[in-house]
N, C-alpha and C positions, 0 to 999 in steps of 0.2 A: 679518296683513300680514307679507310675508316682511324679514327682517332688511335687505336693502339699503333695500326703500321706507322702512323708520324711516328709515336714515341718510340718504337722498335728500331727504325729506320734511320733515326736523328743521330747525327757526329756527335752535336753539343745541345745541352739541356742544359737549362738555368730551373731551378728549383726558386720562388722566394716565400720568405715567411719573416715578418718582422715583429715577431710578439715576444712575451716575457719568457725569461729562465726556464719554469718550468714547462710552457709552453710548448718551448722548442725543444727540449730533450723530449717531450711525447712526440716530435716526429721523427725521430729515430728510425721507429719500426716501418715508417713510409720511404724512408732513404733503403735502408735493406730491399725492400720488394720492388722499387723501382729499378735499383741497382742488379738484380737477377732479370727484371724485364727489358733492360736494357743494358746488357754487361759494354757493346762496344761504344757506347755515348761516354766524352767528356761531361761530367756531370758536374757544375757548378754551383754553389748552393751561396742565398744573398741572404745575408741576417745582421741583426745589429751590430753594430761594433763592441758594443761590450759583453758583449754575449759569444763570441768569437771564439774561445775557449770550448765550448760544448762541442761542437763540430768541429773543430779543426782539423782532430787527427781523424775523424769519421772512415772508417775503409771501405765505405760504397760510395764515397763522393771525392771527384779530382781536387775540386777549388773550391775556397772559402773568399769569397768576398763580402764586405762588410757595408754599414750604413749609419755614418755617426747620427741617427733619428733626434736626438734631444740637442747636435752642437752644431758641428759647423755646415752639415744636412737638413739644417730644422728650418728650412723658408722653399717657397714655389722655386724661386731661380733655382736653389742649390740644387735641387730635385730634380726640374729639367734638364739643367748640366750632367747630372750622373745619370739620366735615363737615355743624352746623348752620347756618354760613354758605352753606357748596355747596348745601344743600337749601331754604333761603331764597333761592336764584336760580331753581330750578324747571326745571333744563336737562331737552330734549326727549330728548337719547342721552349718551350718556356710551361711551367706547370707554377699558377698558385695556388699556397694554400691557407690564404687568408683574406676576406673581401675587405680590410681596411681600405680607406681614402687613399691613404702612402701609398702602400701597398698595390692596390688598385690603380694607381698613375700612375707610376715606375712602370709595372707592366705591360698599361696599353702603349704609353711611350719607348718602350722597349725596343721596338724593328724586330721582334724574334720571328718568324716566319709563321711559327704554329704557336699561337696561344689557348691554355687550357685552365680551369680551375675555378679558387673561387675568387670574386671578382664584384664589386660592390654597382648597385643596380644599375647607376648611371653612366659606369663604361663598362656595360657588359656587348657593346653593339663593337667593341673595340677586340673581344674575344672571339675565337671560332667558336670552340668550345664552355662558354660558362655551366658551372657546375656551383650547384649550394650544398653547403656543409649539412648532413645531417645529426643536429645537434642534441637527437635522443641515445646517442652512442657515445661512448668513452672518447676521448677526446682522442688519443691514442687509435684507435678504430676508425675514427673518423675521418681522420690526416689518410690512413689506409685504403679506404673506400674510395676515394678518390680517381685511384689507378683501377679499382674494381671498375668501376662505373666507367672506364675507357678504355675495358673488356683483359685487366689482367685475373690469370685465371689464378695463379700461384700468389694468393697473397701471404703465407706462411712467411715466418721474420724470428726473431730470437729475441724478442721485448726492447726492452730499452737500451740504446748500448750509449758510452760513452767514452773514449778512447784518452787516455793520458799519453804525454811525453816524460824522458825519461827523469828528463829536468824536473818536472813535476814531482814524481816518487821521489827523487832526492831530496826535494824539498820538506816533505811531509816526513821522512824517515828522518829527516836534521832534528825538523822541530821534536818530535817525538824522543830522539835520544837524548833529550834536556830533561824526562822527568823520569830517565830510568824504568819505561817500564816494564821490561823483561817480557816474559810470554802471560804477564797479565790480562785478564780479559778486560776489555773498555767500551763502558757504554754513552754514547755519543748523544747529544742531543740540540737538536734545531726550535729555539723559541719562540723565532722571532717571526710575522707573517707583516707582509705590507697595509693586508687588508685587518684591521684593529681588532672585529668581530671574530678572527679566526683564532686569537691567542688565548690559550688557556693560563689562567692565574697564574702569575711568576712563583707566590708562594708552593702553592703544588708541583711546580716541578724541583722546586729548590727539595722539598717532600721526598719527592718519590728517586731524584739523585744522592740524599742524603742514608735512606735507606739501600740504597743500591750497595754504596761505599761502604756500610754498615755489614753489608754480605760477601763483599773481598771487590769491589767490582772499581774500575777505575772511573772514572765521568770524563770529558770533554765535551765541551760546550762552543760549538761554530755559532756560523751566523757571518753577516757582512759587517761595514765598517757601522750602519746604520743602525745596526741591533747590539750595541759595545753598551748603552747607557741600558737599556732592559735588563741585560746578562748581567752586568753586576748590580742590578738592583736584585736579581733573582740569586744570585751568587751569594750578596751581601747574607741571604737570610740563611745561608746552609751551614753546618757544624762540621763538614768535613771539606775538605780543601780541592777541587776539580780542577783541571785544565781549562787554561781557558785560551780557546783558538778563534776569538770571536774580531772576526776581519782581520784575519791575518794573512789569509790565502787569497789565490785568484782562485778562479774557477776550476780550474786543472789541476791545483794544488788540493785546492778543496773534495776533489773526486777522488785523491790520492789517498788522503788522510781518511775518510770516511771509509773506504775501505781496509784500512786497519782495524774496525769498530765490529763487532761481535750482534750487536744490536743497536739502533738508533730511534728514539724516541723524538717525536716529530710533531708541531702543529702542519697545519695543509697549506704546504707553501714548494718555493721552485726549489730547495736543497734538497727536499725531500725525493724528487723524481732524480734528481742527482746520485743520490744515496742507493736509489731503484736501482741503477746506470750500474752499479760495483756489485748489484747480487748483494745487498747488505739486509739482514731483515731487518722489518722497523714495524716499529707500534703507531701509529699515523691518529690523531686527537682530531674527531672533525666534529663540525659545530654548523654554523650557514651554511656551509658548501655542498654539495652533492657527491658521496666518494662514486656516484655510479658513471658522472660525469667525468671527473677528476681526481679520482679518487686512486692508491696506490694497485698503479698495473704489473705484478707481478703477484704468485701465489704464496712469497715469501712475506706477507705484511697481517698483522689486526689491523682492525680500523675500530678506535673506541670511538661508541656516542654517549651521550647522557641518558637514563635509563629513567621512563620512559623518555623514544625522542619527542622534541618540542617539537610541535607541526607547523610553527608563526610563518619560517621563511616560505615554504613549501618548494616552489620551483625558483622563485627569485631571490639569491642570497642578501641579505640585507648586511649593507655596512654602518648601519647603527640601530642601536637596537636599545632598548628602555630595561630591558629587563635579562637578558643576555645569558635566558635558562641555561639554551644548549650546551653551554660551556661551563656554566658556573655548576650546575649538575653533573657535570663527568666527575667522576672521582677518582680522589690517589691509587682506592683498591684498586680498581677496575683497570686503570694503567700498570701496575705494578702486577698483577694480576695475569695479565698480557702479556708484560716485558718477560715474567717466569715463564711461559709455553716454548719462550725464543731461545731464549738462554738456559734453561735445561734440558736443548737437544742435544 
């Protein structure tokens, strides 16, 4: 039986993918086309535990199950025990899409009947189907081709989605009634990146939020609990007074409020694909990274670089860097510059 009839054919599919925030919101668009190539599957999808939020309300996938990766899942036994749970469900396919280690052992220990995906070399003899990511595609593209390459013909999807609860909106519509701001326009902005090399000068953005405020505009400033000492150091320098929503949300909270935001101003980080998720335009500041790779999937985004760009990283982002052109070279205009195409439509 050729690969798509398993997946056509299958009751229940387990989907897993255990990578970062923004990671998992670019498979989105792979949940939608799977979800049309297979309308009658229970479709189960396995992701972090803390990440949980991005998918949960998802409406091309049944079940969200979870995987505390860094706590009480983080040793070989725990792992076996939860791949002897996956294997006590008796799933008919199973599709990955990530050849991690984890990853990669959860699945061949799975029991699923039909395995598919990507799958890390040394238990690929453990897959029917192994498949390698092709990694000169948009990340988002790539999660897609997946199902191409196991003959689905309609891979067409609606970009990035991500689905709130209503609890969520309430949340973000509370916080927001505390600064009054009427039918204000508010420009949002994300500073904070895990990776060092990605963040653009706290002073320039304090810059180019202080000029915003200057021309009627309102600022909010997210981010997790982990980016609260950057924001007010960035904050400290400004002359006009912002919101500041920096780790106050979950993740669904956080999709809420972004979507109140007019334009979002962003280093290249996972709130930023989140911000994708709501239809929000943004200005997207990239430096090491590749936006061809990972770079904002929607037609609603700039992407500034520094002018000309530095050629040092080339294909391999570098997380330290001597001299740290790409970034220190972008300028306030050039953002600002940007942010005015968005905000004077």
């Amino acid at each position: 039986m050729r690969a798509l009839e398993r997946i056509q054919q299958a009751d229940t599919i387990l989907v897993t993918f255990l990578m970062h925030l923004g990671d998992l919101v670019l498979t989105t668009p792979f949940l939608h086309v799977l979800r049309k190539a297979a309308p009658q599957a229970k479709i189960t999808y396995l992701v972090d535990e803390k990440l949980k939020e991005v998918v949960q309300y998802n409406r091309n996938i049944d079940e969200v199950i979870t995987l505390d990766k860094k706590g009480r899942d983080n040793s070989f036994g725990a792992l076996w025990r939860y791949a002897q749970g996956l294997k006590a469900r008796r799933f008919d396919a199973l599709i990955s899409l990530h050849p991690n280690e984890r990853c990669s052992f959860l699945c061949a220990a799975s029991g699923a009947e039909y395995k598919v995906g990507a799958v890390h070399r040394l238990l690929q003899p453990f897959f029917d189907e192994p498949l390698r990511l092709d990694r000169t595609k948009h990340a988002a593209d790539m999660y897609v081709e997946v199902l191409a390459k196991l003959g689905v013909s309609d891979c067409s999807h609606n970009g990035l989605e991500m689905w709130t609860d209503p609890e969520h909106d309430e949340a973000a519509r509370r916080f927001y009634a505390e600064y009054d701001l009427g039918d204000a326009p508010l420009v949002g902005f994300n500073i904070g990146s895990a990776v060092l090399t990605k963040r653009w000068p706290s002073e320039r953005f304090a810059k180019v939020a202080d000029t915003l405020a200057e021309r009627g505009y309102r600022t909010v400033f997210f981010g997790g609990t982990m980016d609260r000492e950057l924001v007010e150091a960035t904050t400290s320098q400004m002359k006009s007074s912002p919101i500041i929503a920096t780790g106050v949300f979950s993740l669904g909270e956080l999709a809420a409020a972004m979507r109140r935001c007019s334009l979002i101003i962003t280093n290249d980080s996972g709130p930023m694909h989140v911000a994708i998720s709501q239809r929000v335009p943004i200005v997207a500041l990239y430096g090491p990274s590749s936006p061809k790779l990972y770079g904002p999937y929607t037609e609603r985004a700039t992407v500034v670089t520094a002018q000309p760009p530095c050629p040092d990283c080339g294909l391999q982002m570098k997380h330290t860097c001597p001299h740290l052109r790409c970034m220190k070279e972008l300028t306030v205009e050039q953002v600002l510059s940007a942010a005015d195409k968005w905000l004077q439509k």
